[in-house]
N, C-alpha and C positions, 0 to 999 in steps of 0.2 A: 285469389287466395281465400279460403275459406277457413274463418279465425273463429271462434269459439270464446268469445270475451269475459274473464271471469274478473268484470269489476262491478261494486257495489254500485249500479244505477240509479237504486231509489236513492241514498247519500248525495249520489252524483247531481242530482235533480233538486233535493231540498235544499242543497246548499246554493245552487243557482237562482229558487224561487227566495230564498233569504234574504240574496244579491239583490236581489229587484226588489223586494218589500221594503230593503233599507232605503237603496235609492232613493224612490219615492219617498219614504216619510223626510230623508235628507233634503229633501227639496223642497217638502212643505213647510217645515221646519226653519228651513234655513228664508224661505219667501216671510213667514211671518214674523222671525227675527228681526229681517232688514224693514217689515213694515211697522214694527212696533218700536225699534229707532229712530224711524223717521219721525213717526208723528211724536214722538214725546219731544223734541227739540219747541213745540206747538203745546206743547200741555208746561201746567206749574212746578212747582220744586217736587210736591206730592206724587204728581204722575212720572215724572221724571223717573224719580228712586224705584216705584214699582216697576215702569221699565226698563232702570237698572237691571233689578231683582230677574225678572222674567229673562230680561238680555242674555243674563249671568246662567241662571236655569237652562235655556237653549243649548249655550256654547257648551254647557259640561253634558247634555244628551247629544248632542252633533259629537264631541268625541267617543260618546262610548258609540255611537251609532257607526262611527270612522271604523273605531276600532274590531268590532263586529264586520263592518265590509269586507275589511284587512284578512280578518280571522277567514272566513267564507271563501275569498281570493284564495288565499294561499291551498286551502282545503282543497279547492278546483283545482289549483296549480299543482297539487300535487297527484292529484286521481290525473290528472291529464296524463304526465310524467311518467305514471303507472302504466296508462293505455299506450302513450310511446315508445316505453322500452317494451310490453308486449307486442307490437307488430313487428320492430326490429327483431324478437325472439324469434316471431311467426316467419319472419321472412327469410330470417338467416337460415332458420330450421328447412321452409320451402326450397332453399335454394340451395343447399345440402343434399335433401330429397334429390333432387333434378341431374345436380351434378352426380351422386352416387347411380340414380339412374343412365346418367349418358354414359359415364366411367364405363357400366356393366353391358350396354347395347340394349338397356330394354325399355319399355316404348308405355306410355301411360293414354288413359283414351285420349285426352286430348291432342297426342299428337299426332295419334293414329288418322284421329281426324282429319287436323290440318294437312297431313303427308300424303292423303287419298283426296283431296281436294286439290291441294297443289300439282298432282299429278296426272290429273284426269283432264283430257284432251278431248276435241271432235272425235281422234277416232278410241283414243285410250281412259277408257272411266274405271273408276274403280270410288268403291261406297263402305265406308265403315259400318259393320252391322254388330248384333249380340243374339250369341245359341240362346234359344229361350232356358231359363232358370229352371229347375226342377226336373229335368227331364233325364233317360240314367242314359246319354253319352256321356263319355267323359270331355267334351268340349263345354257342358252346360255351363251356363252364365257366363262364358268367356266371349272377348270378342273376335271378327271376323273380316279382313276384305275380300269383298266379292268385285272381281273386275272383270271387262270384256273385252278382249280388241273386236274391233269392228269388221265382222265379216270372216274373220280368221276362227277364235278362239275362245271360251270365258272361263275361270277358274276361279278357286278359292283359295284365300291364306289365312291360315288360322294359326291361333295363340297361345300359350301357356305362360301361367304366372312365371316369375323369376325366381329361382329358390334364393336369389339374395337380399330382394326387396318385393314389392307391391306391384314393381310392372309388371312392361309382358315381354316375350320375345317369340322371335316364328318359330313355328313346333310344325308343321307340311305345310305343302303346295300340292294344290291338281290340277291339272288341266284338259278339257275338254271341248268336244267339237259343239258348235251353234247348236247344235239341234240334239243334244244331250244337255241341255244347262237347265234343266226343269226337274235334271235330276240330281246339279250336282251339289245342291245343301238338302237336308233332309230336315222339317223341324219336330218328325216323326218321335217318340219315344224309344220306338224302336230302334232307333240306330243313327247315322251320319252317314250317306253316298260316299262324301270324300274319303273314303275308308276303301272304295273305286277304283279302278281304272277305266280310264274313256276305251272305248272300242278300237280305235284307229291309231295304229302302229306309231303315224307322224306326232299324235299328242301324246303318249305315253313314253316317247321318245324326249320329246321337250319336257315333260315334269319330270324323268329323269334329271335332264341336266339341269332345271331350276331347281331338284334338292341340292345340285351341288353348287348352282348359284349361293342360292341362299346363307350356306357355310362359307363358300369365299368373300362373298361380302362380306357377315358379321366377323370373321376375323381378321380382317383386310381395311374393312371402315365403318366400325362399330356405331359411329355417330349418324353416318350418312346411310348405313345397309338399308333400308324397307326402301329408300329413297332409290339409290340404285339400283335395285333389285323391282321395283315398280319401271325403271325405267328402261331396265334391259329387257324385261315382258314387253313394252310396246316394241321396241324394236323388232317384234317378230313381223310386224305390218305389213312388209313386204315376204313374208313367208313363200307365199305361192308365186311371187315375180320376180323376187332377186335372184340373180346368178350368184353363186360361190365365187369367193374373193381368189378360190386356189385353183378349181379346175375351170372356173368362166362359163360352166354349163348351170340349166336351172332342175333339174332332173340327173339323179345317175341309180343307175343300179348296183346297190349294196351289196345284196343278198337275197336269193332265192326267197328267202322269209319275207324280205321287206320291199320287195318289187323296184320300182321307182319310188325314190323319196327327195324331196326338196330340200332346202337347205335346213335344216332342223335344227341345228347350232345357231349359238351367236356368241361372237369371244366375249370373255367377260368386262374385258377394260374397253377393246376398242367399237363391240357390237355389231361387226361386221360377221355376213353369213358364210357358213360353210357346210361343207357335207360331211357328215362322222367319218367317214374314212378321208377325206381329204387333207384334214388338221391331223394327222398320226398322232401328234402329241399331246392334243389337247385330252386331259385326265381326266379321271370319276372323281379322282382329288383332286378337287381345286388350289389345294395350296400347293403344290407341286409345276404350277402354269408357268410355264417358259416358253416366254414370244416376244 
């Protein structure tokens, strides 16, 4: 949490080097009280009474000296009081922030972070980045996951602010073959690739349905979506080897346009593959998925 403390320090400080100076002289103070009682019990009626006198002088500077410590104490004890209900403020305030955040589905860098680390596998990685500043796409200074499946695939998910708060929430997805990913962030002035389509029918096919992932997650499980939607992208792993859950083959032919295509689908809850025509019902709207 990063607090911003608006209490008088230098106050805070002299009234503690005050503490300690009284101390001390309380100490010295009070050592040569007890040695100038001592020894006058050893001196005549004369030295006696003077160290009476001096005895008497000590105990009334030791109280005002008390009393000063007292004063200095409470003075700390209450700058303290000050600093403890400001972080209670700081914190309640933070945790308002968080909650408002998770309420609305949007995502602040650090958790981008943590949820592209938690996520990232032998074969499934994926790396929190930021478009550089200053630059005229409209993605500038926003940040970015760039993830790969291994051998299959690698894409981008990129951010927009929250029009209700300071987070973020996913604004596209792309996806692209192996030997297209040199092109698919751009930190060019000029423009953004992800503004793209990859070449090959099979991955344009998938970033279709991961925009409609994307929506059925965030309105399905706003807390968990980047989370599940990271984790319904690796499940493409088996892209090129799974059989369809419906026709049991790993290849059919769609359509004249699309030749042979592999299972390109993956349901959204259970992640099992299919072939676009083999799920009839599965939707472009995701809220509509009845299975």
């Amino acid at each position: 949490m990063d607090i911003n403390l608006k209490i008088d320090k230098p106050e805070f400080m002299d009234n503690i080097e005050e503490m300690q100076s009284t101390i001390g002289l309380l100490r010295t103070l009070v050592s040569d009280t007890v040695f100038t009682v001592t020894n006058s019990y050893e001196k005549g009626t004369n030295e006696k009474a003077e160290a009476s006198k001096v005895f008497k002088t000590n105990v009334e500077s030791i109280q005002k000296m008390l009393s000063s410590l007292a004063l200095s104490y409470r003075r700390c004890e209450t700058l303290g009081n000050e600093v403890n209900a400001f972080i209670k403020r700081e914190a309640a305030s933070e945790s308002s922030r968080k909650r408002k955040i998770s309420e609305s589905g949007g995502l602040d860098h650090q958790t981008l972070e943590a949820i592209s680390l938690q996520n990232s596998t032998q074969v499934f990685s994926a790396s929190r980045q930021t478009f550089p500043s200053g630059s005229n796409t409209p993605f500038s200074g926003l940040p970015f996951i760039r993830f790969t499946l291994n051998e299959i695939f690698t894409g981008v998910i990129t951010f927009r602010k929250s029009l209700e708060n300071e987070s973020y929430v996913v604004d596209r997805i792309g996806i692209w073959g192996l030997e297209e990913k040199e092109a698919v962030v751009s930190t060019q002035s000029t423009g953004c690739s992800i503004w793209n389509q990859s070449e090959h029918m099979v991955f344009r096919r998938i970033s279709l349905y991961a925009k409609n992932a994307v929506k059925y997650y965030f309105e399905n499980d706003k807390d968990q979506h980047l989370k599940r939607l990271l984790n319904w992208l690796a499940s493409y792993k088996g892209l090129f080897s799974e059989e369809c859950k419906e026709c049991k083959t790993l290849l059919l032919h769609e359509s004249s346009d699309d030749l042979f295509m592999p299972c390109v689908l993956r349901h959204f809850e259970t992640l099992q593959p299919y072939h676009s025509t083999c799920l009839q019902h599965f939707p472009l709207n995701p809220l509509s998925l009845s299975m």
